[in-house]
N, C-alpha and C positions, 0 to 999 in steps of 0.2 A: 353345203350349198343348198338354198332352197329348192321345191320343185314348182319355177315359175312359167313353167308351159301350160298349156291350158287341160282343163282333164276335168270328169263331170262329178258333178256331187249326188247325195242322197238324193229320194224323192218327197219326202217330208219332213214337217217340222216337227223340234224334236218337243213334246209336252214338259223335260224341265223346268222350262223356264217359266218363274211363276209372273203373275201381273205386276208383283212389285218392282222387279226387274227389268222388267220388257219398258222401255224407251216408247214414249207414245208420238206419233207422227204428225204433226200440224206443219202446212206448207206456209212457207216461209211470211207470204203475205198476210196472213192473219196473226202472226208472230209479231208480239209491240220488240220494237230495235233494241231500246234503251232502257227499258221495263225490267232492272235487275232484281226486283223484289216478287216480281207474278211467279217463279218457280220455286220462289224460299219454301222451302220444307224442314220442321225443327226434326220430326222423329227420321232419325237415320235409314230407317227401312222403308223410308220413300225416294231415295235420293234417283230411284230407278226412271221415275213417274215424268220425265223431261220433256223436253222438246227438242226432235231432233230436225233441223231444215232438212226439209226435201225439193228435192227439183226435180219433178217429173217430166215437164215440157221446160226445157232452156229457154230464156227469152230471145237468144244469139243462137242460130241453128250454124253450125261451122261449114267452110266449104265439104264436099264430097270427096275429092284429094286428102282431106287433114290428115291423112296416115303418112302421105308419101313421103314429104319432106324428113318428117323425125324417124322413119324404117330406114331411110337410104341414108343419112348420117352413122346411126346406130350400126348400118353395116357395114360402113367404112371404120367405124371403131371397131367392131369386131373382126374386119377382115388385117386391120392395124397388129390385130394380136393384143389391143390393149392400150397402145402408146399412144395413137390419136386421141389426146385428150380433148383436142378444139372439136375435132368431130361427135363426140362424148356432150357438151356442152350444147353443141348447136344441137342434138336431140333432142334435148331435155327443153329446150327452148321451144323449137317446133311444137314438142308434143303438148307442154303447158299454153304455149302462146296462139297457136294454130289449129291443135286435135282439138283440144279442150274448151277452147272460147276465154283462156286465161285462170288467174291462179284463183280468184272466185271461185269460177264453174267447174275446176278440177276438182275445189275441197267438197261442192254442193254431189257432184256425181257422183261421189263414194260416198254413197249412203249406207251398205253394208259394211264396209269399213266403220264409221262413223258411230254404228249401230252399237258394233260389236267393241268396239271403245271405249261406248259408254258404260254397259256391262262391265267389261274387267275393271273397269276404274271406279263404279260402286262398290262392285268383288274387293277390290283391295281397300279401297275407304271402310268398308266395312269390318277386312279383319286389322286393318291398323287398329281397332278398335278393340273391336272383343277374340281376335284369331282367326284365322281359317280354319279351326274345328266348326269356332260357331256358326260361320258360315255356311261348310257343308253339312251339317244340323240341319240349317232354317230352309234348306235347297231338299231337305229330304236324301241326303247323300251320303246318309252314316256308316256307310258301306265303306267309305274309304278311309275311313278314321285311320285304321293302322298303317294307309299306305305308306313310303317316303314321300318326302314335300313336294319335290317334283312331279311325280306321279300323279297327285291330288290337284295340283295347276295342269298338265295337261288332260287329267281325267276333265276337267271343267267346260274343256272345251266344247261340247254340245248343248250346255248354259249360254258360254260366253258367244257362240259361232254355231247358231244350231244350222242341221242339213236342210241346204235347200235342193233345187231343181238346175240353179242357173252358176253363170262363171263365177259374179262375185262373192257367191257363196264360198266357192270353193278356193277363193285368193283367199280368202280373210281368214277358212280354216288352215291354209298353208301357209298363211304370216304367223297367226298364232302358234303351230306348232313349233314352224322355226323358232319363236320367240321364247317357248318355253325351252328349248334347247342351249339356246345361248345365254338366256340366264340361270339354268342348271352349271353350266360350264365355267359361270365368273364366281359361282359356290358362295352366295347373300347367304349370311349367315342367318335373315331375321325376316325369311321367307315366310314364317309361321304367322306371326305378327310385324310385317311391312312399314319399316318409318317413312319418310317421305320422299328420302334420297329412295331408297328401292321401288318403291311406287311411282316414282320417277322415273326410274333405269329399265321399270319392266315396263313401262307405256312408249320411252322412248323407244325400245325392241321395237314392240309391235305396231305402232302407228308405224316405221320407218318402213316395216318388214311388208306393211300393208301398201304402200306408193312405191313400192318397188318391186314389188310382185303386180301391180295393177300397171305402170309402166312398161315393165317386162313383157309382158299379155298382150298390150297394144304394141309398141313396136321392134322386140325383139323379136319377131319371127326367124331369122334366120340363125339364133345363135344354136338353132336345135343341129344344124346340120354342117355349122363354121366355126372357131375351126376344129381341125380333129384333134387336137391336146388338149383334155380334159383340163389340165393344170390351169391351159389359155381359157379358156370357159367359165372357170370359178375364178379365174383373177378379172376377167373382163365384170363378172356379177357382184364380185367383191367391190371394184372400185366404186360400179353405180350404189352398190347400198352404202359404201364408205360416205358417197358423196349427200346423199340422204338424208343419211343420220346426220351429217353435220346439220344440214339444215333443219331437221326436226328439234336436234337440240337447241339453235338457236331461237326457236319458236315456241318451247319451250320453258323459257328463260322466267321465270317469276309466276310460273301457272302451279294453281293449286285445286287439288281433286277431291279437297276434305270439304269445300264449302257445300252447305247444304240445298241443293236444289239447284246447283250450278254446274255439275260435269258435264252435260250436254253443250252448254255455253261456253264450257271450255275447252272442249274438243273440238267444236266446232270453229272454234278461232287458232287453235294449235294447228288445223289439216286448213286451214286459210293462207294461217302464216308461214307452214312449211316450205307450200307450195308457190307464195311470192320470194322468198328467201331463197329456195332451191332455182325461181327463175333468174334472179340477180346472182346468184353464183355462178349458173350456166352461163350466164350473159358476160362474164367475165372470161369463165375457161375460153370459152368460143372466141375470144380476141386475142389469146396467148400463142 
């Protein structure tokens, strides 16, 4: 089970991470919509150099309440033990349709998610290519050369997730580590060099692991103290990431991380489309 409570991060950023990699910031309005060609990059070791949307003032400021609706559902699921699946649902609705200003303004507020998305998903375009030795080579990381595979995707983490100051720092390093756990545990044979099914399978992990730990943060407050059977705890957090992932995967569906100068554009339409998919699913449980 992840650790999706809230708890502080580093105080600085970590110098890894070189400029090729680092995702450069332009807000959304100076961003052309349809302009698929203004990010084409041919040499691979730019693929970093993106543009990721940001929203720092929301154009929809949400009521002052937004919390309550989707906390007090979530804790009638949690007080369920689990079974309230409608009250499950009508959370997930509340919090996308109400906290958030809708499944837009959910995928634009996770910017550190977003961030750090982008990163791993050049990380792996990259060693689909020439390995993850030569990646941690070109990162100055030849220290872990001998590590196991595993090892060397979690060592990554202060590249992929560097230490900040603030919560979503510390969601996004706690999605990624989950994430490197669970695909340590499904044993990818071709972790070294990543075809696209796996590059697939490890983005699905972590974007999912990232909007359920950032859900989790907002309005499970109460599952820290409800109820008291561990078992009921990890099947309550089990369901919401089961539920998730479906809809990451379905958002998913024909997205590709290899195009050059595009992963930004494509994460940012995957954490769009999760989030209106996962509200149409809600919107269903919530009437069964």
């Amino acid at each position: 089970m992840g650790t999706s409570t809230a708890f502080g991060g580093g105080k600085n950023s970590n110098p890894l991470i070189p400029s090729w990699l680092e995702p450069e910031l332009i807000d959304e309005t100076t961003t052309p919509k349809n302009d698929d060609t203004s990010t084409d990059q041919s040499d691979l070791s730019q693929v970093a150099s993106e543009t990721i949307v940001s929203n720092p003032q929301p154009s929809v400021l949400p009521v002052d309440n937004r919390y309550s609706t989707a906390r007090r559902n979530f804790t009638a699921f949690i007080n369920s033990g689990g079974s309230d699946r409608a009250a499950l649902g009508r959370a997930i609705v509340s919090y996308i349709h109400k906290t958030t200003g809708g499944a837009k303004q959910a995928a634009k507020r996770m910017k550190s998610e977003r961030q750090a998305s982008v990163r791993l998903g050049n990380i792996l375009s990259m060693a689909s290519v020439n390995g993850i030795q030569s990646v941690i080579k070109n990162l100055n990381l030849e220290n872990l050369a001998n590590r196991p595979i595993a090892e060397i995707y979690a060592a990554l983490i202060d590249v992929i997730c560097p230490m900040g100051g603030d919560l979503d720092d510390s969601i996004v390093r706690d999605a990624y580590i989950e994430a490197v756990g669970e695909v340590a545990e499904l044993g990818l044979a071709d972790l070294e060099q990543p075809s696209t099914a796996t590059i697939a399978t490890i983005m699905e992990c972590f974007i999912s692991n990232t909007i359920k730990d950032r859900i989790m943060n907002a309005i499970a407050t109460k599952i820290i103290i409800l109820p008291n059977n561990i078992l009921i705890v990890q099947d309550i957090e089990n369901q919401l990431k089961d539920f998730i992932r479906g809809a990451v995967s379905d958002a998913m569906t024909n997205s590709s991380f290899f195009s050059a100068g595009q992963t930004s554009r494509t994460i940012n339409s995957i954490f769009e489309r999760s989030f209106a998919i996962l509200e149409a699913l809600a919107e269903h449980e919530a009437e069964q």
